[in-house]
C-alpha positions as a Markdown table, in Angstrom:
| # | Residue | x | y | z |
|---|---|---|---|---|
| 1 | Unk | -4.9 | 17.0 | 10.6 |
| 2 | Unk | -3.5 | 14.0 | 8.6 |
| 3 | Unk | -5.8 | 12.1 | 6.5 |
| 4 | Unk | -4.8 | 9.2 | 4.1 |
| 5 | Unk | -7.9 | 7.6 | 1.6 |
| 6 | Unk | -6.8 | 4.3 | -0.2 |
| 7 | Unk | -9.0 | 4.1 | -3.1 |
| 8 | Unk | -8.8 | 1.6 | -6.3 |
| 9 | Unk | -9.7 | -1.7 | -4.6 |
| 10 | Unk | -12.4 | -4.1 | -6.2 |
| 11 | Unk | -12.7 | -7.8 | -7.7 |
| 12 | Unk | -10.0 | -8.9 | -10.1 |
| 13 | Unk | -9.5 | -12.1 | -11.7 |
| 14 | Unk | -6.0 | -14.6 | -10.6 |
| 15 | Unk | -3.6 | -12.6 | -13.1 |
| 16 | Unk | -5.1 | -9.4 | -13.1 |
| 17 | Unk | -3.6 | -6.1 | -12.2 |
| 18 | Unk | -4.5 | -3.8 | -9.7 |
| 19 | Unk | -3.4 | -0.4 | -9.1 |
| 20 | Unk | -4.1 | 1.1 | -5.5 |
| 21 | Unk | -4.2 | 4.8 | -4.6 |
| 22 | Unk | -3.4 | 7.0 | -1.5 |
| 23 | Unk | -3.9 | 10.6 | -1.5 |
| 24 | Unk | -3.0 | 12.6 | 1.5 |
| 25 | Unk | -3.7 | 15.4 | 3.4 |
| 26 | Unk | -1.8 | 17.6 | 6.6 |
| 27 | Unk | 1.9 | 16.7 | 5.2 |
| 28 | Unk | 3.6 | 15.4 | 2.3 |
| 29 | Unk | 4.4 | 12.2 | 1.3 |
| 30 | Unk | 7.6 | 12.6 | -0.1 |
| 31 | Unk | 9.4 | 13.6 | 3.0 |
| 32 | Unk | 7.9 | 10.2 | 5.2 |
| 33 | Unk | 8.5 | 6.9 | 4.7 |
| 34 | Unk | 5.3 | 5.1 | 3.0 |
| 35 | Unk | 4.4 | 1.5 | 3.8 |
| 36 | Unk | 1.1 | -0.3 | 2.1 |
| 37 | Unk | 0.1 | -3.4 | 4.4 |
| 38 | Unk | -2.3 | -5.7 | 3.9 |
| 39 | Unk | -4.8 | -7.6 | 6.4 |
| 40 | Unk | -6.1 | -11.1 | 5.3 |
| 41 | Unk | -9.6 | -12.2 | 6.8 |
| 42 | Unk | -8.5 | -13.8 | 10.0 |
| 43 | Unk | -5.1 | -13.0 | 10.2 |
| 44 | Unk | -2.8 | -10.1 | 11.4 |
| 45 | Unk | -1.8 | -7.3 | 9.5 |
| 46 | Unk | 1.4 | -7.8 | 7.0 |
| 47 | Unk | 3.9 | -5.4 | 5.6 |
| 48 | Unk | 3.4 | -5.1 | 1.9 |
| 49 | Unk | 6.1 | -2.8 | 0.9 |
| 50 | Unk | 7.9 | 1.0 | 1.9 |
| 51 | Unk | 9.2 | 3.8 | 0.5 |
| 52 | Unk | 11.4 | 5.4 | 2.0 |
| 53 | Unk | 12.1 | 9.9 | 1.3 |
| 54 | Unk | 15.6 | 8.5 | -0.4 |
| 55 | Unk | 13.3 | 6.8 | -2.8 |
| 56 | Unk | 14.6 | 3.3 | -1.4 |
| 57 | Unk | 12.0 | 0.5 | -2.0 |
| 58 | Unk | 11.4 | -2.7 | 0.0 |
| 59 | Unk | 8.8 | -5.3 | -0.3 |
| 60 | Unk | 8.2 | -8.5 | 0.9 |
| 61 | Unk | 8.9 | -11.7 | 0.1 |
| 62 | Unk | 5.8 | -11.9 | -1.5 |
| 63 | Unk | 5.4 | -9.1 | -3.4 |
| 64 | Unk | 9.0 | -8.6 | -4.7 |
| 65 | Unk | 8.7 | -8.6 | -8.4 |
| 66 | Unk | 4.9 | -8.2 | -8.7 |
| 67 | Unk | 4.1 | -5.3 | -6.8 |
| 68 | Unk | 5.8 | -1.7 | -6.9 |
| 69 | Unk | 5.1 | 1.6 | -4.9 |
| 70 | Unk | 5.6 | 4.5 | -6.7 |
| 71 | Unk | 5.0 | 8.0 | -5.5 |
| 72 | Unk | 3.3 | 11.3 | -7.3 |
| 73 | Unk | 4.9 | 14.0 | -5.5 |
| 74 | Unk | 2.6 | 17.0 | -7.3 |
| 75 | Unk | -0.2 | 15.0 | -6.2 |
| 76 | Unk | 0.6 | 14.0 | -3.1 |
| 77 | Unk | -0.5 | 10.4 | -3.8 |
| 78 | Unk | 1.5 | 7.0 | -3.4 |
| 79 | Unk | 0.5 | 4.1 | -5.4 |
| 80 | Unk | 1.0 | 0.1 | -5.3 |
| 81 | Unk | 0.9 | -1.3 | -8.6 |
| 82 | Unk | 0.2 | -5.0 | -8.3 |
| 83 | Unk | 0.3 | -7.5 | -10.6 |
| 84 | Unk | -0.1 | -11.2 | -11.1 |
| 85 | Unk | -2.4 | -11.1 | -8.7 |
| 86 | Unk | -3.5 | -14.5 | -6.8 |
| 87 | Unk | -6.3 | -15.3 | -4.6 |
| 88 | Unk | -4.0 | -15.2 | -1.7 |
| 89 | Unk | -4.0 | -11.2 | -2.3 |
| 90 | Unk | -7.4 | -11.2 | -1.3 |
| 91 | Unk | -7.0 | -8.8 | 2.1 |
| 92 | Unk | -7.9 | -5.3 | 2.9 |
| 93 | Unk | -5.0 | -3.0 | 2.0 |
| 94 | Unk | -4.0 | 0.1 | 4.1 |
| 95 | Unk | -1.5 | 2.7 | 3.5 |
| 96 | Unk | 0.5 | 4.2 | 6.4 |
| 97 | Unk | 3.0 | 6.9 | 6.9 |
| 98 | Unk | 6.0 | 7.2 | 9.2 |
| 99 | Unk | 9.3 | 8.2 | 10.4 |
| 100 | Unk | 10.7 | 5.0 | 9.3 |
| 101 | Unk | 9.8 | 1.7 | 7.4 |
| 102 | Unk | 9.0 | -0.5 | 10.6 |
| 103 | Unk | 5.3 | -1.0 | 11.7 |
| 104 | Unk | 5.8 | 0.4 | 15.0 |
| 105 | Unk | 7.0 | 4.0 | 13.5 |
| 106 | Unk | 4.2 | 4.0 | 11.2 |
| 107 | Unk | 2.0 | 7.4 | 12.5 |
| 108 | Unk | -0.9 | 7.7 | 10.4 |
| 109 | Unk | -3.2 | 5.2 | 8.4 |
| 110 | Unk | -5.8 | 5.5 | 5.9 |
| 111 | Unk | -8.9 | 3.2 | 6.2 |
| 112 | Unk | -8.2 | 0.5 | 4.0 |
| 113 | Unk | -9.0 | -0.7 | 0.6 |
| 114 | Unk | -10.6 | -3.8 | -0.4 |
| 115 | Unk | -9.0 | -6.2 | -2.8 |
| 116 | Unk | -10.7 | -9.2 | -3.9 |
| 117 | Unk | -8.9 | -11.7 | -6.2 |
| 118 | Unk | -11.2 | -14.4 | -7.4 |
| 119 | Unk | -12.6 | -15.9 | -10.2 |
């Protein structure tokens, strides 16, 4: 059975750093594609970024620059580094896994993290 836990979430100032964790369980990440999405109170669920098993990174328009995904193969774990944060970042952020970096191939999802940015 597949299991993905997003941990690392919490309040953060506008400029602060955040770095989000996904451990896994029931495969390993390094041979899927990884995506980290985001879902804003009220609004639909965005594509934050994807790894792809080449190692191939692409992010959105917004978080090009400030945020990078990064993956510990020993441990199984992807990351999203994010910095500069605004308070537009404020959403609940999910890691997936799939076949490929589109939504609709995206198999598995963890439960989602909270991020908060506010002053």
């Amino acid at each position: 059975q597949v299991q993905l836990v997003e941990s690392g979430g919490g309040l953060v100032q506008p400029g602060g750093s955040l770095r989000l964790s996904c451990g896994a369980s029931g495969l390993f990440l390094d041979e899927h594609s990884i995506g980290w999405f985001r879902q804003a109170p009220g609004k639909e669920r965005d594509g934050v970024g994807c790894l792809s098993p080449s190692g191939m990174a692409v992010y959105s328009n917004f978080a090009r620059g400030r945020f990078t995904i990064t993956v510990d193969s020993a441990e199984n774990r992807v990351y999203l580094q994010m910095n500069d944060l605004k308070p537009e970042d404020t959403a609940i952020y999910y890691c997936a896994v799939g076949s490929s970096c589109n939504y609709g191939a995206m198999h598995h999802w963890g439960i989602g993290t909270l991020v908060t940015v506010s002053s």
